[in-house]
ZAMARGU-4260 file (C-alpha; in steps of 0.2 Angstrom, whole numbers, plus 5000, padded with zeros to 4 digits):
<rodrens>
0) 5815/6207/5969 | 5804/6221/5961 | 5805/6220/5944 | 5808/6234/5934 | 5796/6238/5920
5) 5806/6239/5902 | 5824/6237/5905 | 5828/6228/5890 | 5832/6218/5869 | 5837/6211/5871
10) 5845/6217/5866 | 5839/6218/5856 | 5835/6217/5859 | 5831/6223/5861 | 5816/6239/5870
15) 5799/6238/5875 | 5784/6252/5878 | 5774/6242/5889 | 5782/6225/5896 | 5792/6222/5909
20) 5814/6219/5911 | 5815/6209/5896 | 5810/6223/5885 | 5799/6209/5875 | 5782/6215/5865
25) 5783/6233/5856 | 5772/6249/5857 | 5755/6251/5849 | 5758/6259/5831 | 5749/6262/5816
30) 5749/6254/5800 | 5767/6258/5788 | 5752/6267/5774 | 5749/6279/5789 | 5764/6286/5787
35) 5766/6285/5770 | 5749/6296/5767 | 5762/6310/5773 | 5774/6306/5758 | 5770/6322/5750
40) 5776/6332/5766 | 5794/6339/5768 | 5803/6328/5778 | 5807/6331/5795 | 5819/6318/5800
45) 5832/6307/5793 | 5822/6291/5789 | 5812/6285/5773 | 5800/6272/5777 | 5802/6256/5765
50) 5790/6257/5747 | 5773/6249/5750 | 5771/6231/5754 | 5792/6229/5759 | 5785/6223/5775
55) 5786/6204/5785 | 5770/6201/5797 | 5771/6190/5811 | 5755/6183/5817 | 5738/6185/5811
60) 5735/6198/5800 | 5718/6209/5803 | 5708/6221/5792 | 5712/6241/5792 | 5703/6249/5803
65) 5705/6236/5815 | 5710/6238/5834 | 5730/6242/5835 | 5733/6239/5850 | 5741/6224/5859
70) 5729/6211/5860 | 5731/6195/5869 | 5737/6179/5861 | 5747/6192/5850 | 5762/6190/5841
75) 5776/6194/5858 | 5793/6201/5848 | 5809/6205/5857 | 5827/6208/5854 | 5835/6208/5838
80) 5850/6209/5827 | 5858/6210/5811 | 5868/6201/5800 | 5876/6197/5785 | 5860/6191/5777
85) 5848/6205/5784 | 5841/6205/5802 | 5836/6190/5815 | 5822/6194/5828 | 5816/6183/5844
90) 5798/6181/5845 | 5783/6172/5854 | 5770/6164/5840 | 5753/6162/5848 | 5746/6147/5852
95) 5736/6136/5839 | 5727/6125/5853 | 5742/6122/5863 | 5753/6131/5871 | 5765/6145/5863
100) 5779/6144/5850 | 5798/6150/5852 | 5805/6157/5837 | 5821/6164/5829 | 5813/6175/5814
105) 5827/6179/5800 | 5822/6191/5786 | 5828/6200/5775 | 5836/6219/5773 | 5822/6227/5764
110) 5808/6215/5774 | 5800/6206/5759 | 5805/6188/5764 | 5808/6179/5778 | 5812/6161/5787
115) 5803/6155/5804 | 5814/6144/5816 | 5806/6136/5828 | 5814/6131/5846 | 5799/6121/5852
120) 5785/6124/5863 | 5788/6139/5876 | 5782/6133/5893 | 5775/6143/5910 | 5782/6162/5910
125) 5793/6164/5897 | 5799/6179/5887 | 5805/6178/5867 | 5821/6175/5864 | 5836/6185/5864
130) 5845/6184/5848 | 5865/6183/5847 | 5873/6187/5830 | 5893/6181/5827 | 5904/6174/5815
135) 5900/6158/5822 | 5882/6157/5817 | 5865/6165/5828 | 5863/6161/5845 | 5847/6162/5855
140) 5843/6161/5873 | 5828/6156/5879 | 5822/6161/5897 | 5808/6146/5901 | 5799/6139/5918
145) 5794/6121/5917 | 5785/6116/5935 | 5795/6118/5949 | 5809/6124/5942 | 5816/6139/5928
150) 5832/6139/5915 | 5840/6147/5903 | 5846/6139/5887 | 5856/6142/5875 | 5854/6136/5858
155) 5864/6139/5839 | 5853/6143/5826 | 5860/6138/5806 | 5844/6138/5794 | 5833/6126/5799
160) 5846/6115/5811 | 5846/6122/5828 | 5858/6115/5841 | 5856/6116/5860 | 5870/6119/5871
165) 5872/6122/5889 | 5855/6124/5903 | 5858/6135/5918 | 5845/6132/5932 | 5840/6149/5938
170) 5828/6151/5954 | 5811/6158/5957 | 5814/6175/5960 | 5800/6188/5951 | 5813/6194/5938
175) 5816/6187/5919 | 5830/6198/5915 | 5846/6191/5906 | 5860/6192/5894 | 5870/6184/5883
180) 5887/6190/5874 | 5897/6179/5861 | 5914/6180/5858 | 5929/6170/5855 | 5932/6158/5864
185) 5920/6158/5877 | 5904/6166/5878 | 5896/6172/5892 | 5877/6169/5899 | 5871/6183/5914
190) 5857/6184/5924 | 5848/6191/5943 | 5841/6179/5953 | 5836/6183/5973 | 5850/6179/5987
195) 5847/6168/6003 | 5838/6185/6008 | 5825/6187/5996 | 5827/6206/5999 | 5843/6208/5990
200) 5846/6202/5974 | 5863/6195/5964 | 5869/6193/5947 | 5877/6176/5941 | 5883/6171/5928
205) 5891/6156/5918 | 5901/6150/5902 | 5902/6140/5888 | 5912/6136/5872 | 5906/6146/5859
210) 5914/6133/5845 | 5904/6119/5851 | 5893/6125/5863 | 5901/6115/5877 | 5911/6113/5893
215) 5896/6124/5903 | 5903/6131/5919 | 5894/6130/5938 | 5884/6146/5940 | 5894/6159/5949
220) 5890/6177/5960 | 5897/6191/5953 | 5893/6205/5964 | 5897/6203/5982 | 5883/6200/6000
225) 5882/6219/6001 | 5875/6223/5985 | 5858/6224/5979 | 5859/6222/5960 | 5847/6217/5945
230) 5844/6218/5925 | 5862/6213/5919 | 5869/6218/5903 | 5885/6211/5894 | 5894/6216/5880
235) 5909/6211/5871 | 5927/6220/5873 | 5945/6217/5867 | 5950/6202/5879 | 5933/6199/5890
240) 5917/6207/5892 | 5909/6222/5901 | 5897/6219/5914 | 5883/6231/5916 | 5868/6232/5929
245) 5857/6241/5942 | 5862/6242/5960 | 5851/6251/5974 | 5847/6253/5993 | 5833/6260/6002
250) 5831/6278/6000 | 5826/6286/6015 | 5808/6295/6015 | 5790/6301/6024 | 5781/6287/6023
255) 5767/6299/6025 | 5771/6308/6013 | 5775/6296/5998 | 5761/6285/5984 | 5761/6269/5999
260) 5765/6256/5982 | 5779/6267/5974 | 5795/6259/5979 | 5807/6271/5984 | 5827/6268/5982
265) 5843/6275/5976 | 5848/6267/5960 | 5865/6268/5952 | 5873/6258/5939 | 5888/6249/5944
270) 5901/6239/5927 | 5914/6228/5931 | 5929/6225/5918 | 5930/6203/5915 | 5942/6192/5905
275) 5939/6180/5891 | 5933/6167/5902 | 5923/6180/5913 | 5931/6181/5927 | 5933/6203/5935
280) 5949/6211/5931 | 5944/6225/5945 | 5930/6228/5959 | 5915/6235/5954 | 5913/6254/5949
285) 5900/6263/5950 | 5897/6276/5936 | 5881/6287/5940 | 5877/6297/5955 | 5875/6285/5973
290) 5858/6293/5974 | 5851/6293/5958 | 5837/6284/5952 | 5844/6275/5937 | 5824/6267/5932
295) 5832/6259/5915 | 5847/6259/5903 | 5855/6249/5889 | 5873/6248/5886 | 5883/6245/5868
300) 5903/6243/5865 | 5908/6263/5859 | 5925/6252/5852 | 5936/6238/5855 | 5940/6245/5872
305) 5925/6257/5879 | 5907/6255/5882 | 5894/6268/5880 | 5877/6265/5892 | 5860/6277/5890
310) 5851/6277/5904 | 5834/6282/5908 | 5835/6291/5925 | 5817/6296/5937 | 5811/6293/5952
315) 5792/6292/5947 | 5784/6273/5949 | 5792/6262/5935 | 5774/6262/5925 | 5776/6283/5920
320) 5783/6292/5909 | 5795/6307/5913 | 5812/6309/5920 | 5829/6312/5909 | 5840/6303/5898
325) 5857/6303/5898 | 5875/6294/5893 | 5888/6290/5901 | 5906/6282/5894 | 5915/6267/5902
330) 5934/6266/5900 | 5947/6253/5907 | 5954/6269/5916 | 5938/6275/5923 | 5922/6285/5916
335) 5916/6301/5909 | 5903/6309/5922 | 5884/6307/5917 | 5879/6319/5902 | 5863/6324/5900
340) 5854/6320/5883 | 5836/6325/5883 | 5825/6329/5899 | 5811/6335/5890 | 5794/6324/5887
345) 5803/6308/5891 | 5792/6294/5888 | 5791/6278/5896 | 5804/6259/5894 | 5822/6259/5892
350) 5831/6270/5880 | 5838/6258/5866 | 5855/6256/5858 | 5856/6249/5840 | 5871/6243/5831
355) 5881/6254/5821 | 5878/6271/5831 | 5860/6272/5833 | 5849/6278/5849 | 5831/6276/5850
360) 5820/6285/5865 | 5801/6283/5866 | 5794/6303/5871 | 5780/6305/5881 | 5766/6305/5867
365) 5774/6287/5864 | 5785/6294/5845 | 5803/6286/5844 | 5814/6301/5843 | 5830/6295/5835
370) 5850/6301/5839 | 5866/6297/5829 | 5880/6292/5842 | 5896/6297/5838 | 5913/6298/5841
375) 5916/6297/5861 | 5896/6294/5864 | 5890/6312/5859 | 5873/6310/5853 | 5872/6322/5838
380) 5853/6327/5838 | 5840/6320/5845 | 5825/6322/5834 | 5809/6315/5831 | 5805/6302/5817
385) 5788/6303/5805 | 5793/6284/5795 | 5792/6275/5813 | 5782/6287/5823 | 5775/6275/5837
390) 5783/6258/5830 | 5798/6251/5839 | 5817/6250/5832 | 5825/6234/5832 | 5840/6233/5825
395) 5851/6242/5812 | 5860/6236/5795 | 5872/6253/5793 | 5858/6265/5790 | 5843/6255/5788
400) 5833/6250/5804 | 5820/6237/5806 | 5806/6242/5815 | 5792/6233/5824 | 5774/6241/5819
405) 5760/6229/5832 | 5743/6227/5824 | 5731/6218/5833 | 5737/6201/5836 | 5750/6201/5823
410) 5766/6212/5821 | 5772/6218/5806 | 5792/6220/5802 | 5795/6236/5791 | 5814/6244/5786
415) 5818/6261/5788 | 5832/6268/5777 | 5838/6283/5789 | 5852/6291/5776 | 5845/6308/5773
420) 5855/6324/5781 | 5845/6330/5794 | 5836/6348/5790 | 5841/6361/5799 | 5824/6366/5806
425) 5821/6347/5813 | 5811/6346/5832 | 5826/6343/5844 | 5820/6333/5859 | 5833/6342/5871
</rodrens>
C-alpha cells in the first residue's frame, strides 16, 4: 500500500505538518517569546499564549537564534491527551549512543513540570506512541519492527509502573497507521496491513480486557476481499465503537496527461457501527462522495451516540498543500451529507480534532487556524491563531490547549488558554 502522508495523533494524537499516516513529529515554529513580542497588539483570536517560562522542553535545548526547523536525531512528538492531572503526550527521545527511547511524557496544565516514562528502547521503524486516557489509567501503543517481523503493543502506564498487555503481530506492508480506543470492558486495537494481493489493503483489528489487559483475541478482517481501505480510526460510543477509515479504487485517467508519480484514485471514507466486543452491528457505509479524494481526516465522538469526522479532501499529490476541508456527521441512522468548512489556503497534514470541541487546520503559510465545534458538528469560525501561530495543537484541557513548538532538536510543550470571545473583525478562513 501507498502511504498517505499525515493522516494521523494519534490521536492525538494526535496531527502532523510533515510526517507521514501517523501524524508523528510536529511543524517547524518559532520560539513562545516570538509571539509574545506582539503582547502589546489587539488580539485577534481567542487564545493567550501561557506567561513566560510555563513551558516543558523535550530534548536538547539550543540557543535563540538557532535553526528551528526539524533537525535529525530530534525530539519525534505524537499524539496526545488530557487528563485529570494535565495532558499525557507520546514521544521518541533521541538516542544517547544507542538506539532511541519510547516515552509517555505527563505534564502538567499550565506546562511548568513534567514526568518522563519510559517503555524501553524503540527498535527499526517505529513511530511515538499513541496515548490512550480512561478511568482505568493511560494506555500507550507502541508500533515497533524488530527483524523480520513488526507488532503492536499495548501497555498501561500508572507513574513510574508500566504494565504490558497483549502484542499483535502485524505484516510488512509500507503503512504504520493504527488505533487504539479504551472502553469498558474491552478495548479495541485497529490497524491496515496489505491482503494476500499486496495491491489492496485491509484493516484488522483485535481485543483485549481493559481491566487487566488480558484475554487478547486472534487478529480478525474487518472490511471485506473487495475493498481497498487504509488509516483506521476508532472511537468510543454508547455500547461499541465507531470505526473509521479511507477506502479507494483506481481513478480512471490520461496517463499522458497526469505527474507519471502522482497516484491517482477515488477516495471515500467508509464507518462501520461495532459492539462492545467489536464486532459490526451493520455493513459498511460510506459517507463521502464515491469519487472524492478524501487525502486525510480525523474523526471524534460528537455524543454518546454520533461521530463527527473532518476531512481533508484534494486530489493534488499527498506532499502539497491545497484542497478543502470539510465535516461530515455519523449517526446509527445514517449521515449528514459532506459540508464544506474552509476551501481557502488549505495547507498541508490532516485536519485535527481536540477534545472538548476543538478543530485545528494547518493553512497554506503553515499557521493553525483554529474552530469551536459545536452542537451537531457546526464549526463556529474558523480563524487564525497569533499564541500558536506555526506550532502544533495537541490536546485540550476545556479551554487550554497544549501546543507543540519544535526547536531544533528539542521540542518545547507550551498551553494556550483559548477563553477570549472572538472579535468581530477576526480573519475567517472560509
Amino acid at each position: 500500500m501507498i502511504r498517505v502522508a499525515c493522516l494521523a495523533l494519534a490521536l492525538v494524537a494526535v496531527g502532523c505538518r510533515r510526517s507521514d499516516a501517523s501524524r508523528a513529529s510536529p511543524a517547524a515554529s518559532a520560539a513562545p517569546s516570538a509571539s509574545a513580542s506582539a503582547s502589546s497588539a489587539p488580539p485577534t483570536g481567542r487564545c493567550d499564549l501561557a506567561p513566560a517560562g510555563a513551558w516543558i522542553t523535550l530534548g536538547r535545548e539550543v540557543s535563540p537564534g538557532g535553526d528551528e526547523d526539524l533537525l535529525p536525531f530530534a525530539v519525534q512528538v505524537g499524539s496526545a491527551t488530557a487528563h485529570a492531572g494535565g495532558f499525557a503526550v507520546g514521544a521518541l527521545m533521541p538516542p544517547a549512543g544507542g538506539p532511541a527511547t519510547a516515552a509517555v511524557i505527563t505534564v502538567d496544565a499550565d506546562t511548568r513540570t513534567s514526568k518522563t516514562t519510559s517503555l524501553g528502547a524503540a527498535h527499526g521503524d517505529t513511530e511515538p506512541p499513541r496515548v490512550v486516557s480512561s478511568p482505568r489509567g493511560l494506555f500507550a501503543a507502541l508500533l515497533e519492527s524488530s527483524g523480520s517481523r513488526r507488532s503492536l503493543r499495548v501497555a498501561l502506564v500508572e507513574g513510574d509502573k508500566v504494565t504490558w498487555g497483549p502484542e499483535f503481530e502485524q505484516g510488512r506492508d509500507e503503512s504504520m497507521a493504527f488505533d487504539l480506543a479504551v472502553a469498558a470492558p474491552r478495548s479495541v486495537a485497529v490497524w491496515d496491513d496489505d491482503a494476500r494481493a499486496p495491491e489492496r489493503g485491509i484493516i484488522r483489528l483485535a481485543t483485549f480486557t481493559t481491566a487487566d489487559l488480558g484475554a487478547p483475541t486472534a487478529p480478525r478482517a474487518v472490511t471485506n476481499e473487495k475493498t481497498d481501505a487504509e488509516s483506521p480510526r476508532v472511537v468510543p460510543r454508547a455500547g461499541g465503537f465507531w470505526l473509521s477509515y479511507i477506502a479507494r479504487r483506481p481513478e480512471p485517467t490520461d496517463d499522458d496527461a497526469r505527474y507519471a508519480g502522482e497516484e491517482s484514485s477515488y477516495r471515500w471514507l467508509e464507518v462501520v457501527p461495532l459492539d462492545q466486543n467489536a464486532a459490526p452491528t451493520a455493513p459498511a457505509r460510506r459517507v463521502t462522495a464515491e469519487k472524492g479524494h478524501a487525502l486525510a481526516f480525523d474523526a471524534a465522538p460528537l455524543d454518546a451516540d454520533s461521530l463527527v469526522i473532518v476531512y481533508r479532501d484534494d486530489d493534488t499529490p499527498s506532499g502539497a498543500a491545497g484542497g478543502a476541508v470539510l465535516r461530515v456527521v455519523v449517526r446509527p441512522d445514517g449521515s449528514t451529507d459532506p459540508e464544506t468548512i474552509t476551501a481557502a489556503q488549505v495547507g498541508v497534514g490532516a485536519p485535527a480534532l481536540l477534545a472538548g470541541g476543538w478543530l485545528a487546520v494547518a493553512d497554506a503559510a503553515g499557521d493553525t487556524r483554529l474552530g469551536r465545534v459545536g452542537a451537531g458538528g457546526v464549526v463556529d469560525r474558523l480563524v487564525a491563531e497569533p499564541a500558536i501561530g506555526v506550532g502544533m495543537p495537541l490536546a485540550a484541557l476545556g479551554d487550554r490547549l497544549l501546543v507543540a513548538r519544535p526547536r531544533g532538536t528539542s521540542v518545547r510543550l507550551v498551553a494556550v488558554e483559548c477563553a477570549r470571545p472572538l472579535p468581530p473583525d477576526a480573519a475567517l478562513a472560509r
